[in-house]
ROFI-155608 format. One record per residue (C-alpha): chain; x, y, z. Coordinates in nm, 2 decimals. Layout:
<r cadena="A" u="X" v="Y" w="Z"/>
...
// end
This chain:
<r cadena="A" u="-0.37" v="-0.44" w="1.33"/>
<r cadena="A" u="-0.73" v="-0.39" w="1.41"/>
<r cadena="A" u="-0.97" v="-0.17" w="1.17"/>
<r cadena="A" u="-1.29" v="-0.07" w="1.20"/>
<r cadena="A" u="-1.51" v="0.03" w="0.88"/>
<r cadena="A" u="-1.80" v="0.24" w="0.92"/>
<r cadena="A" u="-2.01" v="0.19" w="0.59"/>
<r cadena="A" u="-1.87" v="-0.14" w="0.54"/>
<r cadena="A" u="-2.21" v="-0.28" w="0.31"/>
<r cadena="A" u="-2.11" v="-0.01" w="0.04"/>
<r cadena="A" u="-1.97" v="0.02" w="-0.24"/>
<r cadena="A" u="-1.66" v="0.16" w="-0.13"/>
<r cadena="A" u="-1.68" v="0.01" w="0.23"/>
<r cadena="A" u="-1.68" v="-0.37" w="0.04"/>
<r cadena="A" u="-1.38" v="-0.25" w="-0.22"/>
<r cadena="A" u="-1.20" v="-0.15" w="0.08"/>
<r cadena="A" u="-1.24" v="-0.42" w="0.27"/>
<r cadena="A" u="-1.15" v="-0.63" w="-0.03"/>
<r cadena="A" u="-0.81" v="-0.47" w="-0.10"/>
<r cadena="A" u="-0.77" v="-0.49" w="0.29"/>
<r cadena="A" u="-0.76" v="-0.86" w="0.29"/>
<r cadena="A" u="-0.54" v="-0.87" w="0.00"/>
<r cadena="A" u="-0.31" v="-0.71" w="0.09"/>
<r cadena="A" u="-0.32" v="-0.90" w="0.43"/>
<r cadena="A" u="-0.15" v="-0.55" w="0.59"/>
<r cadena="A" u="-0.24" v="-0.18" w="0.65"/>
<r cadena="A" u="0.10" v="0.06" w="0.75"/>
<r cadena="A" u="0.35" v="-0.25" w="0.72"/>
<r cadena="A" u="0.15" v="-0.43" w="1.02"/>
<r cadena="A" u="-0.02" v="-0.77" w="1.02"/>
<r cadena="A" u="-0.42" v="-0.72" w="0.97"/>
<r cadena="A" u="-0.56" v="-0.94" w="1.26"/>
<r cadena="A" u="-0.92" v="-0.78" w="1.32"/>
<r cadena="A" u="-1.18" v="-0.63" w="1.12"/>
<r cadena="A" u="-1.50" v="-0.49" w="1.25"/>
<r cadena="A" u="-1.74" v="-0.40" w="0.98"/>
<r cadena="A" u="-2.06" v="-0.20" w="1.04"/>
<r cadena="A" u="-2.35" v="-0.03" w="0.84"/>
<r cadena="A" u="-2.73" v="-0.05" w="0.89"/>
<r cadena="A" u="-2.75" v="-0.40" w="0.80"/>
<r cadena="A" u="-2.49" v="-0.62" w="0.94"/>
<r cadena="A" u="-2.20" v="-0.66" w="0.64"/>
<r cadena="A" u="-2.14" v="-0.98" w="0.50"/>
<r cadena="A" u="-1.84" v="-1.18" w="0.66"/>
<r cadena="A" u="-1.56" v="-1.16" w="0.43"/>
<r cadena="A" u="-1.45" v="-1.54" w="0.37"/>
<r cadena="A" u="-1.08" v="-1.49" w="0.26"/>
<r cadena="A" u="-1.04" v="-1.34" w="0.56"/>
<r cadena="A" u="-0.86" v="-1.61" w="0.81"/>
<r cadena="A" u="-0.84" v="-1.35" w="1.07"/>
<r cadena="A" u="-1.10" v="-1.23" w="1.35"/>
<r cadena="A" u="-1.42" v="-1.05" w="1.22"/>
<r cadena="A" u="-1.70" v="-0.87" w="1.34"/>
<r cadena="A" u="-2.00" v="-0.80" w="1.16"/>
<r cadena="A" u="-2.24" v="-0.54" w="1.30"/>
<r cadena="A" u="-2.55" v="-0.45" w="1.21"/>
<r cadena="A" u="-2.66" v="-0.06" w="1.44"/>
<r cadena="A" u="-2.75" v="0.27" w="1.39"/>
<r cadena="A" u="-2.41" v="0.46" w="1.40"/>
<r cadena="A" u="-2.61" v="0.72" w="1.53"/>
<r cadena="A" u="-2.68" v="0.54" w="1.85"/>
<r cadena="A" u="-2.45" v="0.59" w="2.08"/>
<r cadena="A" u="-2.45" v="0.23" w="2.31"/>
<r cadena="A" u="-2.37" v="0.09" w="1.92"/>
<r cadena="A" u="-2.12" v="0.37" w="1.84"/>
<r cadena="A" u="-1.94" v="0.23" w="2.20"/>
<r cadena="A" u="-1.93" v="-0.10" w="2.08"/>
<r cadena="A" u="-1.82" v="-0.05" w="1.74"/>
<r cadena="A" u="-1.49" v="0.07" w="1.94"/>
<r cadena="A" u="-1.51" v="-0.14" w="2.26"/>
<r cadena="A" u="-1.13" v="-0.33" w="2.13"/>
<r cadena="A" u="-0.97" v="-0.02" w="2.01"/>
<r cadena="A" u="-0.97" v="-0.05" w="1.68"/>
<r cadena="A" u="-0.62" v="0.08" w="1.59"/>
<r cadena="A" u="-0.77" v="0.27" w="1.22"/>
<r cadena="A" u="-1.16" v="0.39" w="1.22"/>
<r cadena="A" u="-1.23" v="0.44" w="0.84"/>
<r cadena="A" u="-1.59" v="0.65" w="0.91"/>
<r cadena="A" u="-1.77" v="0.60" w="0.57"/>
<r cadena="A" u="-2.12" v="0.55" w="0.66"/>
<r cadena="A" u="-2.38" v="0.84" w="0.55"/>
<r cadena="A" u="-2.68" v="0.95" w="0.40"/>
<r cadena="A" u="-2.61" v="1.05" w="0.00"/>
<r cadena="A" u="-2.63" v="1.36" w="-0.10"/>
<r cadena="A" u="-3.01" v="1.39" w="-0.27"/>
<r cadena="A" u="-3.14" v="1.15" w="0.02"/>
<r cadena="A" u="-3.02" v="1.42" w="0.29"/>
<r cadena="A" u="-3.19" v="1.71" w="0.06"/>
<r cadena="A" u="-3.56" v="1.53" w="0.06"/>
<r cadena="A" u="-3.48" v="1.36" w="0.41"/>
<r cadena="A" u="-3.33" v="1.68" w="0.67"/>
<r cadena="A" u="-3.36" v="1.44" w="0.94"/>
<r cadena="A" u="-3.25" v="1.12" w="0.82"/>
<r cadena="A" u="-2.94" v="1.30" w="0.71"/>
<r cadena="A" u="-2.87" v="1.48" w="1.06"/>
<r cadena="A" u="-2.91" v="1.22" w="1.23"/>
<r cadena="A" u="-2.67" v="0.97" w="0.99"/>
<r cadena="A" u="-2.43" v="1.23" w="0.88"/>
<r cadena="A" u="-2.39" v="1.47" w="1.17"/>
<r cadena="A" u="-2.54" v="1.26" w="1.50"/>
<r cadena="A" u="-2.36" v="0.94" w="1.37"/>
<r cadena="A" u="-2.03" v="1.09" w="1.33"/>
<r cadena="A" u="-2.03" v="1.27" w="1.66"/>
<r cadena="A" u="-2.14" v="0.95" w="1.86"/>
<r cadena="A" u="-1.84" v="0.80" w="1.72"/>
<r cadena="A" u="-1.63" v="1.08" w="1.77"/>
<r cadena="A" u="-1.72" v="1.06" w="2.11"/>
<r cadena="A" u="-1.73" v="0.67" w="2.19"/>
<r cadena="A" u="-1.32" v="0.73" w="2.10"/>
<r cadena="A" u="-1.31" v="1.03" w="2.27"/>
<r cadena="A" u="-1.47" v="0.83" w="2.61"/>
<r cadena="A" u="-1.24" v="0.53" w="2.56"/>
<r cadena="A" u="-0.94" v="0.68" w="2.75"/>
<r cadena="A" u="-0.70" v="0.87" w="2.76"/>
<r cadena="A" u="-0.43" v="0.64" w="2.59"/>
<r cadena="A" u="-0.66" v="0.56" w="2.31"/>
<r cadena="A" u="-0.58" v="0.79" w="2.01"/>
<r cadena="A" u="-0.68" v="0.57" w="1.66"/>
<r cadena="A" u="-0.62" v="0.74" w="1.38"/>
<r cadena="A" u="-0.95" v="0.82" w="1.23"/>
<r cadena="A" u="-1.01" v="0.89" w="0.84"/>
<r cadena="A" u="-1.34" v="1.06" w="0.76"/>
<r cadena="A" u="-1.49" v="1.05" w="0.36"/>
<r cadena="A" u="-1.59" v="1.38" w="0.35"/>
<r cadena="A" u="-1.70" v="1.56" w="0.01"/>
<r cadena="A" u="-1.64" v="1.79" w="-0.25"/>
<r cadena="A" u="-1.98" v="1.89" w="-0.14"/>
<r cadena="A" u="-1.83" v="2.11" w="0.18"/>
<r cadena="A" u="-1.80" v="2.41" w="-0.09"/>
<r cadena="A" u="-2.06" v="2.68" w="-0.25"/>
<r cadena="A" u="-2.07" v="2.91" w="-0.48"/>
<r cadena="A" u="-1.98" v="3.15" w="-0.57"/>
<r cadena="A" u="-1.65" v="2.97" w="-0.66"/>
<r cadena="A" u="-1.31" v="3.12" w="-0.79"/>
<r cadena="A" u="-1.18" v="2.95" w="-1.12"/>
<r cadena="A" u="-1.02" v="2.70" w="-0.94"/>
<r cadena="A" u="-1.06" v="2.61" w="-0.56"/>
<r cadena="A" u="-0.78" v="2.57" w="-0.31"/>
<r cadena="A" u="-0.81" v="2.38" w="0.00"/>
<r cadena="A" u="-0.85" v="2.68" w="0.23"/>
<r cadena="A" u="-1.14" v="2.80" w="0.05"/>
<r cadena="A" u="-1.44" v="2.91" w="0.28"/>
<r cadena="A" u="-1.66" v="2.61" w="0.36"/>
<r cadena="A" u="-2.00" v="2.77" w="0.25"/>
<r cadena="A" u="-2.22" v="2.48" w="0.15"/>
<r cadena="A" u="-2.52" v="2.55" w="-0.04"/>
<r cadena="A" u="-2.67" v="2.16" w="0.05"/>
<r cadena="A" u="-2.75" v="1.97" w="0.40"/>
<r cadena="A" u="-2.51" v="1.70" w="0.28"/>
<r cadena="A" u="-2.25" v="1.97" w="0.22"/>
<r cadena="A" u="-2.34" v="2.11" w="0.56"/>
<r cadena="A" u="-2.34" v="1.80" w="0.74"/>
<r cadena="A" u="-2.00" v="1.71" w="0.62"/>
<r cadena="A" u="-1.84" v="2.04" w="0.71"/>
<r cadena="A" u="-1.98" v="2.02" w="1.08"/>
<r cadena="A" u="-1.80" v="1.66" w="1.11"/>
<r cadena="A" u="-1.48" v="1.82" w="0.93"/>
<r cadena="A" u="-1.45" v="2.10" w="1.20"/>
<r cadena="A" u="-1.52" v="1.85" w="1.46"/>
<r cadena="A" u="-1.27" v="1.62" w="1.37"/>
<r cadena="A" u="-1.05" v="1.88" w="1.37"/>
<r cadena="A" u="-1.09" v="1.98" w="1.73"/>
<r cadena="A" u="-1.10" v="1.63" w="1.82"/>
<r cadena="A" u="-0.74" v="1.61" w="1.64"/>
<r cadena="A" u="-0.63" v="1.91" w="1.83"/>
<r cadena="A" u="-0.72" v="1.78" w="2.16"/>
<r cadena="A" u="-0.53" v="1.47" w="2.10"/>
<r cadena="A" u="-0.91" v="1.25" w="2.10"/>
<r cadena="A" u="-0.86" v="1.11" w="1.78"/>
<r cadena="A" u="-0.55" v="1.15" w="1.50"/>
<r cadena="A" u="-0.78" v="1.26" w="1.22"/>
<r cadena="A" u="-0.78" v="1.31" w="0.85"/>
<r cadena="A" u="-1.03" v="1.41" w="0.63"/>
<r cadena="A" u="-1.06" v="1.34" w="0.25"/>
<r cadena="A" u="-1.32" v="1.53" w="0.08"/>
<r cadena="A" u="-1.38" v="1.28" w="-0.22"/>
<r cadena="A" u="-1.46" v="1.39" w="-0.55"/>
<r cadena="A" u="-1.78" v="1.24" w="-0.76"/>
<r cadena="A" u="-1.67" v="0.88" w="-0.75"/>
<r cadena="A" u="-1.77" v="0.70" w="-1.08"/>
<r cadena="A" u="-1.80" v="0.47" w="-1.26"/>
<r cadena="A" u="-2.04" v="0.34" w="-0.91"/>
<r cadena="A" u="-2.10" v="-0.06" w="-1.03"/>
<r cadena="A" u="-2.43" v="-0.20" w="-0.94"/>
<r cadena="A" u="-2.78" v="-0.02" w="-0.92"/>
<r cadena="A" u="-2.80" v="0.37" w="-0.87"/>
<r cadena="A" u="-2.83" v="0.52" w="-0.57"/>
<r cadena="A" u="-3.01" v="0.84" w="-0.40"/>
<r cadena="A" u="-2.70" v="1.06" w="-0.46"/>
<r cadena="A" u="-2.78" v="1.37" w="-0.66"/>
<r cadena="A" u="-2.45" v="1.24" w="-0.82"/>
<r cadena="A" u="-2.59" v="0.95" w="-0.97"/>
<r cadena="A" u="-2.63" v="1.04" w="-1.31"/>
<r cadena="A" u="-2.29" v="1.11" w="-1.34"/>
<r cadena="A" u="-2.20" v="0.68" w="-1.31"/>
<r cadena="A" u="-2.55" v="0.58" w="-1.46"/>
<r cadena="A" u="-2.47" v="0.77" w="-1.79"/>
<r cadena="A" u="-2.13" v="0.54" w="-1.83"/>
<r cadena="A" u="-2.29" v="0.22" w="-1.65"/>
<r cadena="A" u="-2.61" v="0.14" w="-1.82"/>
<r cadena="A" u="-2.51" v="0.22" w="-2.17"/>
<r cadena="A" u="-2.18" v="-0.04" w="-2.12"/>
<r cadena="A" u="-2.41" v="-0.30" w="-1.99"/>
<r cadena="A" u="-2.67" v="-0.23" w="-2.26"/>
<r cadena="A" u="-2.92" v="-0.05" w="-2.11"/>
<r cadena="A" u="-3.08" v="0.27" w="-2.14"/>
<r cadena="A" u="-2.96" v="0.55" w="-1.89"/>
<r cadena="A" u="-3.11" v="0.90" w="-1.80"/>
<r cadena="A" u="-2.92" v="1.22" w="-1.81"/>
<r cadena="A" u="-3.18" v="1.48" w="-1.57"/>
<r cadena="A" u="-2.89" v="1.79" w="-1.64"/>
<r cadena="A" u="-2.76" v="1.97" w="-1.97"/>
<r cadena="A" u="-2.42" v="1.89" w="-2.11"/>
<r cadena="A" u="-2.21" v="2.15" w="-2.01"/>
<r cadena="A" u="-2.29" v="2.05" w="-1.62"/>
<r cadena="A" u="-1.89" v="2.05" w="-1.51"/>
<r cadena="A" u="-1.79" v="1.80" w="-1.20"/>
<r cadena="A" u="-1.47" v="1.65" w="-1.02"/>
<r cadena="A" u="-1.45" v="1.29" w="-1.04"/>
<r cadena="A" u="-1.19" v="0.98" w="-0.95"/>
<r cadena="A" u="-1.29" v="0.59" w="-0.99"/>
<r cadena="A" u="-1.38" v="0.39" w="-0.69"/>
<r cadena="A" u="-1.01" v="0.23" w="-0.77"/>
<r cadena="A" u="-0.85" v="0.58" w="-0.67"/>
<r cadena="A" u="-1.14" v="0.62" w="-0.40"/>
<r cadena="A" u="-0.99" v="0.33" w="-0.18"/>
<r cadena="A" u="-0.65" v="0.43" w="-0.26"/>
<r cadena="A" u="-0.70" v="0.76" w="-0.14"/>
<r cadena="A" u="-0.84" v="0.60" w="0.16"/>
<r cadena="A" u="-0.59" v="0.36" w="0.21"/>
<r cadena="A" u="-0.30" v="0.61" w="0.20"/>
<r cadena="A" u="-0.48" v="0.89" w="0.40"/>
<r cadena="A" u="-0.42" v="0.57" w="0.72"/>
<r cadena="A" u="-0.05" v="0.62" w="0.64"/>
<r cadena="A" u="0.00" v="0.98" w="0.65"/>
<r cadena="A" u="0.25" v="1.12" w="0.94"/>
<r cadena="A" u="0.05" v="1.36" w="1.12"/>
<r cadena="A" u="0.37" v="1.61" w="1.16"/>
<r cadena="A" u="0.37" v="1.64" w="0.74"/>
<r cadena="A" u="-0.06" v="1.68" w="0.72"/>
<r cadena="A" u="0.02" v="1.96" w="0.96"/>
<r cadena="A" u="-0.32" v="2.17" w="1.14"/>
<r cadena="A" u="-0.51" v="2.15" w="0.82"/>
<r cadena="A" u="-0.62" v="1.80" w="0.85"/>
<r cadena="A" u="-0.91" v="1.86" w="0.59"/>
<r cadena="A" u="-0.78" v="1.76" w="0.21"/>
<r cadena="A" u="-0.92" v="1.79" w="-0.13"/>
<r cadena="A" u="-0.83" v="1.50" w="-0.31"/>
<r cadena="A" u="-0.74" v="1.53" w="-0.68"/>
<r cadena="A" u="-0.91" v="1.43" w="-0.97"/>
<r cadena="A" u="-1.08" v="1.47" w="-1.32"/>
<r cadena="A" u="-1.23" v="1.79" w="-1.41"/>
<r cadena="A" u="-1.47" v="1.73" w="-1.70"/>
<r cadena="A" u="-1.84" v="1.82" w="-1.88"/>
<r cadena="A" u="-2.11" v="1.59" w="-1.88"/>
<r cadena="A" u="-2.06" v="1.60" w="-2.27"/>
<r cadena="A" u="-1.66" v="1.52" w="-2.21"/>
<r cadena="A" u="-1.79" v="1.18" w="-2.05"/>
<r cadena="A" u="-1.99" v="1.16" w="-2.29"/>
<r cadena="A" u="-1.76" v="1.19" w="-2.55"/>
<r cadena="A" u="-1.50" v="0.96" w="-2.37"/>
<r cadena="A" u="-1.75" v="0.69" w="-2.37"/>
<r cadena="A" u="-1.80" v="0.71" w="-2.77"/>
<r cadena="A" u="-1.39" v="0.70" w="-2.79"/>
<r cadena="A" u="-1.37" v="0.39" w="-2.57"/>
<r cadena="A" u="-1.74" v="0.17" w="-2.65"/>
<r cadena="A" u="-1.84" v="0.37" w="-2.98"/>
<r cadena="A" u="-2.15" v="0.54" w="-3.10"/>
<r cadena="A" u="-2.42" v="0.30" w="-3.04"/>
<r cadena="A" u="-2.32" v="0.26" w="-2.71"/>
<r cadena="A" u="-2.33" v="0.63" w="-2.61"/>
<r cadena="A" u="-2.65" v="0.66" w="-2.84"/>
<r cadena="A" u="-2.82" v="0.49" w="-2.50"/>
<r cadena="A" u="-2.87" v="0.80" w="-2.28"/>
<r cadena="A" u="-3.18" v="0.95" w="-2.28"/>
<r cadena="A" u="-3.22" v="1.32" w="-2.20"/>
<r cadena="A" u="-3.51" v="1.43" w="-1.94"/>
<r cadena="A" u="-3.41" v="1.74" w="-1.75"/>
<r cadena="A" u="-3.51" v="1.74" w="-1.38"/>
<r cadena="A" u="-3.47" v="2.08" w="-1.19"/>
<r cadena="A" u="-3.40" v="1.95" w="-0.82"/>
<r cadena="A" u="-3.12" v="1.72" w="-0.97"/>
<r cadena="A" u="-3.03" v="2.08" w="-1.14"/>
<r cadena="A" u="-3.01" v="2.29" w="-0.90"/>
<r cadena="A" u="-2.79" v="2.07" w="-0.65"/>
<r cadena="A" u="-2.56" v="1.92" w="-0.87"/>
<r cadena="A" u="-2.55" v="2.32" w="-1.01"/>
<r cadena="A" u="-2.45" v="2.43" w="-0.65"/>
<r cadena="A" u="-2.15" v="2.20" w="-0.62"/>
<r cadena="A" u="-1.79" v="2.31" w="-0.74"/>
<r cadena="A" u="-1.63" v="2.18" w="-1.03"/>
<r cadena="A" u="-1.26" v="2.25" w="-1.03"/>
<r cadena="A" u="-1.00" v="2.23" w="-0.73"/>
<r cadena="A" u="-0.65" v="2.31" w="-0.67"/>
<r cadena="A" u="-0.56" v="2.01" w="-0.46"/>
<r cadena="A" u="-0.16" v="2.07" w="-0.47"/>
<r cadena="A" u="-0.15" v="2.00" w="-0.11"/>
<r cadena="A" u="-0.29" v="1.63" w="-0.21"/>
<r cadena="A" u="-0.07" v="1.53" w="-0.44"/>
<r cadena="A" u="0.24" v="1.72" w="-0.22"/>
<r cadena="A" u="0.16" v="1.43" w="0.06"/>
<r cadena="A" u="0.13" v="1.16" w="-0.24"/>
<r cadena="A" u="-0.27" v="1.10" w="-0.33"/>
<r cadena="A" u="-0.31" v="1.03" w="-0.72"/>
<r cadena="A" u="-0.62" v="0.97" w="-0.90"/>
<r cadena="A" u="-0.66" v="0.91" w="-1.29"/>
<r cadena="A" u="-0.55" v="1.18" w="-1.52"/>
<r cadena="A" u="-0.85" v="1.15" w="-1.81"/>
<r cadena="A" u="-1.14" v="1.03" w="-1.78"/>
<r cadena="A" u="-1.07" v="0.74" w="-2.03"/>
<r cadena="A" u="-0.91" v="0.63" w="-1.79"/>
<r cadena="A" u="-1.19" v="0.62" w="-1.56"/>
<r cadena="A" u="-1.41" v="0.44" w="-1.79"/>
<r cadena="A" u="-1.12" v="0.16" w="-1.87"/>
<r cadena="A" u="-1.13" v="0.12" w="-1.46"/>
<r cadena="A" u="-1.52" v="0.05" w="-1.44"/>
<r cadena="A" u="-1.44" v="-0.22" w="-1.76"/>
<r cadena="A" u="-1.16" v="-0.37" w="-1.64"/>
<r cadena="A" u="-1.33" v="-0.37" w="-1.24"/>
<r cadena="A" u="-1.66" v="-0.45" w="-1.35"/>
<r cadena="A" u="-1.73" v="-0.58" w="-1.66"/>
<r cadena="A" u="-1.40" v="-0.79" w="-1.70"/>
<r cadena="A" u="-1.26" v="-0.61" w="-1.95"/>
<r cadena="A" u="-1.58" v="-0.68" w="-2.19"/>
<r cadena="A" u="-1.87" v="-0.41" w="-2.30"/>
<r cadena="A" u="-2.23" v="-0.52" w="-2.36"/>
<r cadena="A" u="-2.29" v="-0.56" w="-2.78"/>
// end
């Protein structure tokens, strides 16, 4: 088994990769190969006693898109993109990442031959969706983005799809939820606040909440993220049916239900470390995004994510912080 990772250098590209190796197979079949590529050539993986090819390209450029595929990667996991705030304040960088990266890949697949069909799994987001929203939203709901991230991840959902139906590619795409708790140091995402508020404070540190409390978001942990993932390779194509675009479950909660789940799980001086200082861009993206999903044809196929977001928090300690919070 070969697989190629698009993305590989973050966060959930390396987690991947990690529960890859240990679990030494993908589909019941032997992982011999891994080609991992992002911006910055991926470190090398040294548990790994199989063949391994770091790369470091521009997805977007489409003699590096070719090679990423040049031995037929059997499974293309296609995580690399712009985050959702960057694409706002950056339209170009996140055309040319998030739409002009995916295509050229698309199309390095589609240009390998005829008897090359890998299946391909795209992390798409929760972010395809606008409002206005019904209570809760099904899978088939109109894809009416009201962000350039949201619109860039549509485009590549649709084209993935017509890649599927012309037999280019056997496709699936998993529109993630917020993934938190994210470890390390934020990022551009919009989404950001959403980890930092639960990070810093459990490592000590003071974190910054830019929205009001009763800001309402889906999330799953990065645990469930890779699972989701890994599952989406195994899928029969004949059960995903034409629809090849899910929603993936997850935890429906207020800013001030984290918040309150962290005092449960650390106490009162720990959550006593976020700091409130509204900021309207932050605001008004995160306030365009949909908060509540019906994802019944997920969990039909077999994706789970965490059922509370205690149970999220417990993840990040238990991942991250060895079971141990910051006195």
């Amino acid at each position: 088994m070969h697989i190629l990772i698009t993305g590989a250098a973050g966060m959930i590209g390396r987690k991947l990769t990690a529960r890859l190796i240990a679990a030494k197979a993908l589909n019941d079949r032997p992982l011999e190969r891994l080609t991992l590529l992002d911006v910055s050539a991926p470190q090398r993986p040294e548990s790994f006693s199989g063949q391994v090819e770091s790369m470091g390209a521009d997805i977007a450029d489409d003699d590096a898109a070719r090679a990423a595929i040049a031995n037929r990667p059997d499974v293309i996991f296609h995580l690399a993109a712009v985050v959702s705030g960057e694409a706002e304040l950056d339209f170009e960088k996140g055309v040319r990442v998030n739409f002009d990266g995916s295509r050229a890949l698309l199309e390095a697949v589609r240009g390998a031959g005829t008897d090359y069909r890998p299946r391909f799994v795209f992390a798409s987001s929760i972010a395809v969706f606008g409002a206005p929203f019904p209570e809760s939203i099904p899978d088939d709901f109109a894809l009416t983005p009201l962000t350039s991230y949201g619109t860039q991840k549509a485009t590549v959902e649709l084209m993935l799809a017509d890649y599927t139906r012309r037999g280019f590619v056997d496709g699936v795409g998993i529109r993630l939820p917020n993934i938190v708790v994210r470890p390390g140091k934020p990022n551009k995402a919009a989404s950001g606040f959403f980890s930092s508020i639960i990070r810093e404070p459990l490592n000590g540190e003071e974190a910054v909440l830019p929205v009001d409390d009763g800001v309402r978001n889906w999330h799953a942990s990065p645990r469930a993220a890779v699972s989701f993932l890994l599952h989406a390779a195994a899928l029969d194509g004949t059960a995903l049916g034409p629809r090849i675009n899910l929603t993936m479950p997850g935890v429906c909660c207020t800013v001030a239900e984290q918040i309150a789940s962290l005092r449960r799980i650390a106490g009162d001086k720990v959550a006593m470390r976020i700091r409130r200082a509204p900021d309207p861009l932050v605001q008004r993206i995160v306030g365009g995004w949909p908060s509540r999903f019906d994802p019944r044809r997920a969990l039909a196929l077999g994706f789970k994510a965490e059922a509370s977001f205690d149970e999220i928090i417990r993840a990040h300690i238990d991942d991250e912080l060895g079971g141990r919070i910051a006195s």
